[in-house]
C-alpha positions in Angstrom: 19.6 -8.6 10.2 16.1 -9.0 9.9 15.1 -12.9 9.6 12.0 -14.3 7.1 9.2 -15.3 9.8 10.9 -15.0 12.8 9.3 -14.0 15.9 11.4 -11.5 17.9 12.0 -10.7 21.7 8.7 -9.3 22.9 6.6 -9.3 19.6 3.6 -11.3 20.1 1.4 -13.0 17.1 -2.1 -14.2 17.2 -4.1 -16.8 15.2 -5.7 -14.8 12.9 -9.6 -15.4 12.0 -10.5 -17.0 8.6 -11.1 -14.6 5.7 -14.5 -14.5 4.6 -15.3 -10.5 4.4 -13.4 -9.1 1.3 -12.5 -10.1 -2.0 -10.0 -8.2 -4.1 -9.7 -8.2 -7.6 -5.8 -7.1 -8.3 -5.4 -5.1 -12.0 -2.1 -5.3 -12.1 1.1 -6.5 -11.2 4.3 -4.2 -10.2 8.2 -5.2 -11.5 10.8 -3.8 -9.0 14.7 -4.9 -9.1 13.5 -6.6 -5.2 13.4 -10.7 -5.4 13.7 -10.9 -1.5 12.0 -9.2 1.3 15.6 -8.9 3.1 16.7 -6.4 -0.1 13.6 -4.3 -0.8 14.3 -1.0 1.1 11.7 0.0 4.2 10.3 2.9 2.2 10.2 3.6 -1.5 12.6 6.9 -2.4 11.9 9.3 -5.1 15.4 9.3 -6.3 15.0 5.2 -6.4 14.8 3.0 -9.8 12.5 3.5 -12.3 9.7 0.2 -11.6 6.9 -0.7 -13.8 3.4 -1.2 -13.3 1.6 -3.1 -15.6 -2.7 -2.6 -15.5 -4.4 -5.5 -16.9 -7.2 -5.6 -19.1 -9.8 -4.5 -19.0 -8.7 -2.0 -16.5 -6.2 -0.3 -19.3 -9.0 2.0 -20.4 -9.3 3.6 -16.6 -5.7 5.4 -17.1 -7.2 8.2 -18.9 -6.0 11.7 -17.7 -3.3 9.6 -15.2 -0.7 11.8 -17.3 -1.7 14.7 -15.5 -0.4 14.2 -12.3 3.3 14.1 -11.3 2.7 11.7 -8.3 0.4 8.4 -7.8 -0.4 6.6 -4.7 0.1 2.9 -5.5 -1.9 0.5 -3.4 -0.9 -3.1 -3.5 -1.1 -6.8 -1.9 2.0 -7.6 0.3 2.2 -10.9 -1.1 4.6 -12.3 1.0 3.6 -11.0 4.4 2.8 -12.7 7.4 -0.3 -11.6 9.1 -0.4 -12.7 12.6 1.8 -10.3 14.3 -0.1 -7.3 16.8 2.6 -6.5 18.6 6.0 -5.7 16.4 9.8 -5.4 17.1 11.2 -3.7 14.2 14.6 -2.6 15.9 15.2 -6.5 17.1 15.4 -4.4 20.8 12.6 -6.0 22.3 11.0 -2.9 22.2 7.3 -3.9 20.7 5.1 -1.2 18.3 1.2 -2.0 17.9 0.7 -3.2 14.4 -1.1 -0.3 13.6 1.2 2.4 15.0 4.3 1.5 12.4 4.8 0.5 8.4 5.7 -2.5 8.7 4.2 -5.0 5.9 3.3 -7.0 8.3 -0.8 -6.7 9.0 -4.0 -8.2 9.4 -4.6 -7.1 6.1 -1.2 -6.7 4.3 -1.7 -3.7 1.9 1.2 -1.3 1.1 0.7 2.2 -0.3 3.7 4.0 -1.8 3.7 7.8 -3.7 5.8 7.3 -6.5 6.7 9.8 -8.9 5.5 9.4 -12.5 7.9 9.7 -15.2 6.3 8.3 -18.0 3.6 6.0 -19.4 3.9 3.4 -22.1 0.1 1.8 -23.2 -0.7 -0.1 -20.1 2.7 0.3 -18.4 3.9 3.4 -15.8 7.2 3.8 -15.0 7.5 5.3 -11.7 10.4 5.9 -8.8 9.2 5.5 -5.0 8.3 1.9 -4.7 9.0 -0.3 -2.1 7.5 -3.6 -3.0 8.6 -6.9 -4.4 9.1 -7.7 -8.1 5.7 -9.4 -8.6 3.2 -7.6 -6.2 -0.2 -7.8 -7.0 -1.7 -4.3 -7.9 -4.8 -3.6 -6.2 -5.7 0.1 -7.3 -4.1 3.5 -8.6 -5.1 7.0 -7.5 -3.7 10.5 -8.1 -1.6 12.1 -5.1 -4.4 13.9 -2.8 -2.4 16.6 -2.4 -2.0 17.2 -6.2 -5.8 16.1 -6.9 -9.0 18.3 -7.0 -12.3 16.7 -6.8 -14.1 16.9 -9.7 -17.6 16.5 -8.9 -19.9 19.2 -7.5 -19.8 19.6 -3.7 -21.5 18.1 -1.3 -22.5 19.5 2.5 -19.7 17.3 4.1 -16.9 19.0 2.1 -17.9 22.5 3.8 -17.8 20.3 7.8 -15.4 21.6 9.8 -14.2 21.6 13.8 -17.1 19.5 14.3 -16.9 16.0 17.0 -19.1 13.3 15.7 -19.4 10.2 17.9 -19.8 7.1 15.8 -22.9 5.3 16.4 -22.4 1.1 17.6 -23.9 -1.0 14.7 -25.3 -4.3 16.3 -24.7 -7.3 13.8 
């Protein structure tokens, strides 16, 4: 069973730089039936139970037209996760994963992302199945399903780009 913290055969953690890059501003906050890291499942099922999110004010007002999609993608702030791990363990085999090649909610940046299927909404609460969060994550933003979601706005020349290489150009700073 996994362990709260503990550093496993092979995984490696680093000293992480301090934060001075980013600031978040969460506009909600996400009730699941998961008090402990050790019971919330590894990904969010869309047969799971029904969790709520709550938007804050004054972010209510930007869940206009949300009803029309069956599906969300939920982003929000792993709370509880440690963030000093590069190299991960997650079958306790001492077989290590790069941080960025698994889901683990443990990252440099620990944001999870879940689609979750809408059943209803309530003012400023959704009730939704999929999650796989702790009761009392911090919402950080709410977006339709890309695959259900058609831009809105006109085109522009990069939405025609296709089968083209670009090399990324090195920004000195």
């Amino acid at each position: 069973m996994v362990r709260l913290n503990e550093i496993r055969d092979n995984e490696v953690a680093i000293a992480p730089p301090q934060a001075e890059d980013a600031a978040l501003v969460f506009i909600g906050r996400i009730s699941t039936p998961w008090t402990s890291r050790l019971e919330t499942p590894r990904q969010g099922r869309p047969d799971g139970p029904v969790c709520t999110i709550e938007i804050f004010e004054p972010w209510v007002a930007a869940l206009k037209g949300v009803e029309r999609f069956e599906r969300l993608e939920v982003l929000y702030w792993l709370h509880q996760s440690r963030r000093d791990l590069v190299l991960q363990s997650p079958a306790s085999n001492g077989e290590v994963h790069g941080t960025f090649s698994i889901r683990s909610p443990v990252r440099p940046n620990p944001i999870g992302t879940s689609i979750v299927a809408l059943e209803k909404i309530e003012g400023n609460r959704l009730f939704v199945r999929g999650l796989d969060c702790l009761d009392g994550t911090p919402l950080i933003d709410l977006k339709p399903d890309r695959t259900l979601f058609k831009p809105i706005a006109p085109p522009q020349p990069g939405d025609f780009e296709t089968g083209q290489v670009h090399m990324c150009k090195k920004i000195d700073g």
